[in-house]
DOVO-734810 format. One record per residue (C-alpha): residue number from 0; x, y, z; residue in one letter. Coordinates in steps of 0.2 Angstrom, whole numbers. Layout:
// residues N
[node NUM,[X,Y,Z],'A'],
...
END
This chain:
// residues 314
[node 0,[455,584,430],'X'],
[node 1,[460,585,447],'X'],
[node 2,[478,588,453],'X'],
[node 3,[489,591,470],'X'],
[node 4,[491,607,474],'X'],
[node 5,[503,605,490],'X'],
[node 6,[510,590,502],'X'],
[node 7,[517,590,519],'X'],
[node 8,[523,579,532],'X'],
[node 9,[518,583,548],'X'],
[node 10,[520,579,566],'X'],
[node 11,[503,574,577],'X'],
[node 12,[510,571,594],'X'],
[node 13,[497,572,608],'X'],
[node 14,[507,586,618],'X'],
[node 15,[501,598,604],'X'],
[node 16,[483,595,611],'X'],
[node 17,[486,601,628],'X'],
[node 18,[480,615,636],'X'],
[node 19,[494,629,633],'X'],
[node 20,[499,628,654],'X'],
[node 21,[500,609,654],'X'],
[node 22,[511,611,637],'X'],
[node 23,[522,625,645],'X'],
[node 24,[526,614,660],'X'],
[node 25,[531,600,649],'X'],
[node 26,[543,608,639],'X'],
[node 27,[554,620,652],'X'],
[node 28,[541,635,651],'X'],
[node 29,[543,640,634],'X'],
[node 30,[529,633,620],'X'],
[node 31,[533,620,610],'X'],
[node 32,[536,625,589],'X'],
[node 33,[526,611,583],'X'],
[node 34,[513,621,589],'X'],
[node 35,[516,639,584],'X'],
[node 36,[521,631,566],'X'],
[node 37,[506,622,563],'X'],
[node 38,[499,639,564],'X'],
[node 39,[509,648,553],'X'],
[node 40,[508,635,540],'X'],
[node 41,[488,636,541],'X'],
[node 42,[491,655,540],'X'],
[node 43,[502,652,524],'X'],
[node 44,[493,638,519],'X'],
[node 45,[476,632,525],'X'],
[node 46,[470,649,524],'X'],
[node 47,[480,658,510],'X'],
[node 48,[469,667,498],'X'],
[node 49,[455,663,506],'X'],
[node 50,[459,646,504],'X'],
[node 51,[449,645,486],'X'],
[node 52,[467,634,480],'X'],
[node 53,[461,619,488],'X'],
[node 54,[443,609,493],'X'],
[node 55,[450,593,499],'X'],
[node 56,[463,587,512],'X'],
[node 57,[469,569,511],'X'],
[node 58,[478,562,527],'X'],
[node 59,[490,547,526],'X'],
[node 60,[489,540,543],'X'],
[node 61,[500,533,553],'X'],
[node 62,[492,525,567],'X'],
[node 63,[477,520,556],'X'],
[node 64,[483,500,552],'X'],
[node 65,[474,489,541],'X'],
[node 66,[479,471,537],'X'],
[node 67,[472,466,521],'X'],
[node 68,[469,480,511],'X'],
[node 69,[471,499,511],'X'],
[node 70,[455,506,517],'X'],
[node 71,[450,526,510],'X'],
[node 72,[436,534,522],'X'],
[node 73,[419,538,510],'X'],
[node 74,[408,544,523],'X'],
[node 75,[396,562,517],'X'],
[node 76,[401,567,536],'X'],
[node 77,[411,561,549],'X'],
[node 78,[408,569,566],'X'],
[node 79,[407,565,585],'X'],
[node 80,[420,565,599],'X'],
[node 81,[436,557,598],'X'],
[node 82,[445,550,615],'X'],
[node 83,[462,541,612],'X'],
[node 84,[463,522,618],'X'],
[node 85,[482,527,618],'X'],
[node 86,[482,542,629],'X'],
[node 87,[463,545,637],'X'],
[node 88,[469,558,649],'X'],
[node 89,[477,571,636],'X'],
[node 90,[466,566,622],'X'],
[node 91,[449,567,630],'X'],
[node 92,[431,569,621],'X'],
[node 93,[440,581,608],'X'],
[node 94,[425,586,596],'X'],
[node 95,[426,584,575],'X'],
[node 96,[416,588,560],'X'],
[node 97,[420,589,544],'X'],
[node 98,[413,584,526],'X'],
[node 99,[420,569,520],'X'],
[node 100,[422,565,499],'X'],
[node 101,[415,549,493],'X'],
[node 102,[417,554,476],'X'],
[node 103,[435,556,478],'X'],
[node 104,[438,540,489],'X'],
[node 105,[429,527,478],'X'],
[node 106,[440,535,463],'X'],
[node 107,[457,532,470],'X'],
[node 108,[450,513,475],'X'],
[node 109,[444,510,458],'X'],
[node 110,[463,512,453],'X'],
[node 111,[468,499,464],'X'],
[node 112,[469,486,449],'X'],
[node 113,[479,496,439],'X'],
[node 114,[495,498,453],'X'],
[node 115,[492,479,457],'X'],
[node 116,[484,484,475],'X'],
[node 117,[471,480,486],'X'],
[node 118,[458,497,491],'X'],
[node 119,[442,497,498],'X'],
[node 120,[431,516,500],'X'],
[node 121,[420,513,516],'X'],
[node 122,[406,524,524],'X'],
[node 123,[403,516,539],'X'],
[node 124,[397,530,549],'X'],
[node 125,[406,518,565],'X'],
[node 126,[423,518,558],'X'],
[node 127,[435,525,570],'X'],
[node 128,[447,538,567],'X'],
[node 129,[466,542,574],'X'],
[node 130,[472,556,583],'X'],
[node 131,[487,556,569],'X'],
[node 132,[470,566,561],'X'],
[node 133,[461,572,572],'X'],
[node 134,[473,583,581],'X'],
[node 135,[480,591,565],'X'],
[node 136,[462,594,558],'X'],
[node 137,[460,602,576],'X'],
[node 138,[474,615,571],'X'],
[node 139,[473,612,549],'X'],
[node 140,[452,612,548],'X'],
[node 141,[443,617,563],'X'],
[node 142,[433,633,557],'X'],
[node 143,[433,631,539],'X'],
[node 144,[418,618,537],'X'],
[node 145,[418,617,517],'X'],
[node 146,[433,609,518],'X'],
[node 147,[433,591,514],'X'],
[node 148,[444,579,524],'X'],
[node 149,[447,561,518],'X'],
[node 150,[460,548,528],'X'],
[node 151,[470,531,523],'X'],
[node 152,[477,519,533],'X'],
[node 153,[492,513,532],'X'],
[node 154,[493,493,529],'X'],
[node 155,[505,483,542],'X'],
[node 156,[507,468,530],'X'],
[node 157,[512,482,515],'X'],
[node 158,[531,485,513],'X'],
[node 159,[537,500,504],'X'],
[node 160,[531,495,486],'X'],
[node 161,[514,493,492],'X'],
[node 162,[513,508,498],'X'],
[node 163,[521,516,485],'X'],
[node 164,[507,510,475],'X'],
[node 165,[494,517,485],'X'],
[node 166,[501,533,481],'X'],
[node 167,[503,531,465],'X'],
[node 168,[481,524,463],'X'],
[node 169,[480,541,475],'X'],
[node 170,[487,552,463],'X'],
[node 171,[477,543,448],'X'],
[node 172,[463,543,459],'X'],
[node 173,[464,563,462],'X'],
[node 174,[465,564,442],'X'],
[node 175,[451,555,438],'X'],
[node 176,[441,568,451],'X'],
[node 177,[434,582,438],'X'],
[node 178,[442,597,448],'X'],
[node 179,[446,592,464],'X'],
[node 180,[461,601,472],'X'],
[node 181,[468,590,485],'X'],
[node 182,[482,594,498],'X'],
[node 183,[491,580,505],'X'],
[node 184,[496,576,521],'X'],
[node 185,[509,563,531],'X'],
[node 186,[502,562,546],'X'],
[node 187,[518,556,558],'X'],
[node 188,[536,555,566],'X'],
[node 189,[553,554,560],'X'],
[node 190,[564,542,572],'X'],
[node 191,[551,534,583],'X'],
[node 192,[557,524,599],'X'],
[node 193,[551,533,617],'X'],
[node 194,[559,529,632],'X'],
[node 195,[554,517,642],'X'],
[node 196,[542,523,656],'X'],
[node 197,[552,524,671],'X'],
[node 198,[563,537,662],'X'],
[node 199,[551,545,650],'X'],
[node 200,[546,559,662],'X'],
[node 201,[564,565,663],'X'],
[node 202,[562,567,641],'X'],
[node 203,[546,577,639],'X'],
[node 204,[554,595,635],'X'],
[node 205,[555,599,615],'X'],
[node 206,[574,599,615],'X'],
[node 207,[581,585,602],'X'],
[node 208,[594,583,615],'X'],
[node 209,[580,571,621],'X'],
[node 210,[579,560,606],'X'],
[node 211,[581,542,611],'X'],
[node 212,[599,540,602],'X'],
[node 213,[613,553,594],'X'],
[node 214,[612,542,580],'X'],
[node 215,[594,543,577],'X'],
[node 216,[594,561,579],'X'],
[node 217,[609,563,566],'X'],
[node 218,[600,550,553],'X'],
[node 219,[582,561,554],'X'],
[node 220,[594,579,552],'X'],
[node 221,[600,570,536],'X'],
[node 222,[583,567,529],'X'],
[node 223,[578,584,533],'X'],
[node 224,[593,593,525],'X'],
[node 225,[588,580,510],'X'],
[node 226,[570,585,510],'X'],
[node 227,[576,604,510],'X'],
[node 228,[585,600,493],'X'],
[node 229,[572,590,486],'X'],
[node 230,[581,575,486],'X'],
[node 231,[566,563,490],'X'],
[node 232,[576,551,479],'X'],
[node 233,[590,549,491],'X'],
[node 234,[579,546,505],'X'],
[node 235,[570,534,495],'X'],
[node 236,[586,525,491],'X'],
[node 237,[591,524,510],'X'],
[node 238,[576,517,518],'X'],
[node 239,[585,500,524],'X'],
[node 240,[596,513,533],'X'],
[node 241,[583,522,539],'X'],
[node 242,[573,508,544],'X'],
[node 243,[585,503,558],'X'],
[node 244,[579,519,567],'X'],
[node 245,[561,514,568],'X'],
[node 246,[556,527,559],'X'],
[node 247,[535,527,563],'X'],
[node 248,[525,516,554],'X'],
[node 249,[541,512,544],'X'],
[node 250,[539,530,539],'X'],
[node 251,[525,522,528],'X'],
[node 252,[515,539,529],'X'],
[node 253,[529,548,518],'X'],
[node 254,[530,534,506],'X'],
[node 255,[511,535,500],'X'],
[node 256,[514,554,498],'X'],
[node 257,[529,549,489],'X'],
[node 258,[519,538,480],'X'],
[node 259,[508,550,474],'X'],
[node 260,[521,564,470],'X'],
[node 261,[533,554,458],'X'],
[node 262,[544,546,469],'X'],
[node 263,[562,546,465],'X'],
[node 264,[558,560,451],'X'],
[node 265,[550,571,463],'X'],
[node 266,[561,587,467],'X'],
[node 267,[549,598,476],'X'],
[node 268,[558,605,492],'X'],
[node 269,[552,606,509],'X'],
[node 270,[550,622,518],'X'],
[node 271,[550,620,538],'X'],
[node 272,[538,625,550],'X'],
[node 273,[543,626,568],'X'],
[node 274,[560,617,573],'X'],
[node 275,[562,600,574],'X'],
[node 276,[558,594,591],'X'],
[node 277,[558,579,602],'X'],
[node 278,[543,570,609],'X'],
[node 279,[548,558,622],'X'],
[node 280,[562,550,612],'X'],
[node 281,[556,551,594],'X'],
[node 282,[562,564,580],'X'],
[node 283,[546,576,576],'X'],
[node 284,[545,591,562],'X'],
[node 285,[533,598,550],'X'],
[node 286,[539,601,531],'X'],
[node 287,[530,606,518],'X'],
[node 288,[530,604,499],'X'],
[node 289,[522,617,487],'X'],
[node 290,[518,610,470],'X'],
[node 291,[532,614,456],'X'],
[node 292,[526,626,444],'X'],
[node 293,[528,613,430],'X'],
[node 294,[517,601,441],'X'],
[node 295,[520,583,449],'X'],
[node 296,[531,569,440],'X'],
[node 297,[518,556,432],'X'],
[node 298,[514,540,443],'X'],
[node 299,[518,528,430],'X'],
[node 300,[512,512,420],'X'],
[node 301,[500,498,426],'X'],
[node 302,[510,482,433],'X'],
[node 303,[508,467,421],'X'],
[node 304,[496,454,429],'X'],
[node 305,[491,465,443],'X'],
[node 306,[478,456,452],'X'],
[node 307,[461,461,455],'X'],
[node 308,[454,468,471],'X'],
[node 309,[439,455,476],'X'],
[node 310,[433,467,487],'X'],
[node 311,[431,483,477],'X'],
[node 312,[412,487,474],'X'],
[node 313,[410,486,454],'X'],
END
């Protein structure tokens, strides 16, 4: 049987990317903590142990949107060299490698029925992939080649039960892979609405004084604090508020992971690494959750009537 062994939701802003001189000048001259705590948590995490605690990585991607269906990557391998259509000049012919896990990705899609949800595992070698993670594998998985990495989309016609649901097929989906240990992460942003472009330059530095509103700022401090105490369930419970902060990708990232941890039940803290910073107006940190020692809360029954995925290989 295989389980989660840790969770995270993390920041990918391109300014992490950038050579250390270019980030330096960005941010007032001093380097920016999403940086130095992406390396600390792969000293505490990625690494620990010789990182024999875990083989695959599963990132929930928040750029990554599909439109009919969640989509799980299946390839053996995905490799190449990744140039943003979003940001060419920072995000430049950045090189990947890494073994994919099919086994794994056609398991969680063969639980789409069961949540009453649409996933399909594809191993087009053409598939593109998202800076959300490419830039964390760069810091997360670069230099530890027998480490699987797996990505899902998020879907822009999904509200927050469907992806709920995908987290829940993901966690089945880990389960019914014989002795797969799988770390998740949320690849994306707290508060998400940059400046416009004529004032953006004067909002590059780290500080959160920089985030776009006071309030949006104050509304991402209250979900850290809450993330801290293991509260997921009041920040489940307040997503109509939150919502009204943009949060990216309707902060659909955390709610697969939440998906997949329990949801309301699930009371695993977060423990921060780096500070929470600003990225040209939007709310940016990375927590993590270790797994309780008792293990996750169970992802619950099949929905009544669920209906069948048409596009799910047999």
């Amino acid at each position: 049987m295989g389980e989660i062994v840790g969770a995270g939701l993390l920041a990918h802003v391109p300014t992490i990317v950038l050579p250390e001189a270019d980030r330096l000048e960005l941010n007032e001259g001093k380097e920016i903590t999403l940086v130095t705590g992406l390396r600390e948590l792969r000293r505490d995490v990625f690494e620990r142990d010789g990182a024999d605690h875990y083989d695959t990585v599963v990132v929930l991607d928040s750029h990554w949107a599909t439109t009919v269906e969640f989509v799980v990557t299946a390839q053996q391998r995905r490799a190449g060299l990744f140039t943003s259509e979003e940001l060419p000049r920072g995000m430049c012919r950045m090189p990947y490698d890494f073994p994919g896990d099919p086994e794994l990705a056609h398991n969680i899609a063969s639980f789409a029925d069961r949540h009453g949800t649409w996933i399909t595992a594809i191993d087009d070698e053409y598939l593109p992939i998202f800076y959300a993670t490419v830039n964390l594998w760069k810091f997360l998985g670069e230099g530890l080649p027998d480490k699987r990495w797996v990505t899902i989309g998020v879907c822009q016609t999904g509200d927050m039960e469907d992806h709920l649901r995908l987290g829940r097929a993901l966690a089945d989906g880990i389960a019914a892979t014989e002795g797969r240990r799988v770390l998740l992460i949320a690849s994306g942003a707290l508060s998400h609405t940059f400046w416009p472009l004529r004032e953006l330059r004067d909002h590059e530095a780290g500080d959160p004084v920089h985030i776009r509103t006071p309030q949006a700022r104050e509304a991402d401090h209250e979900r850290i604090e809450w993330f801290k105490e293991g509260r997921h369930d009041k920040v489940l419970d307040t997503m109509d508020e939150f919502w009204k902060f943009k949060p990216e990708a309707r902060f659909a990232h955390y709610l697969m992971m939440a998906g997949a941890l329990g949801e309301q039940a699930c009371t695993a803290p977060a423990r921060q690494y780096g500070e929470y910073e600003n990225s040209i107006g939007t709310g940016q940190v990375h927590l993590w959750f270790d797994r309780p020692a008792d293990g996750w809360t169970g992802t619950g029954a099949p929905l009544p009537g669920a209906p069948r995925n048409p596009h799910r290989r047999p």
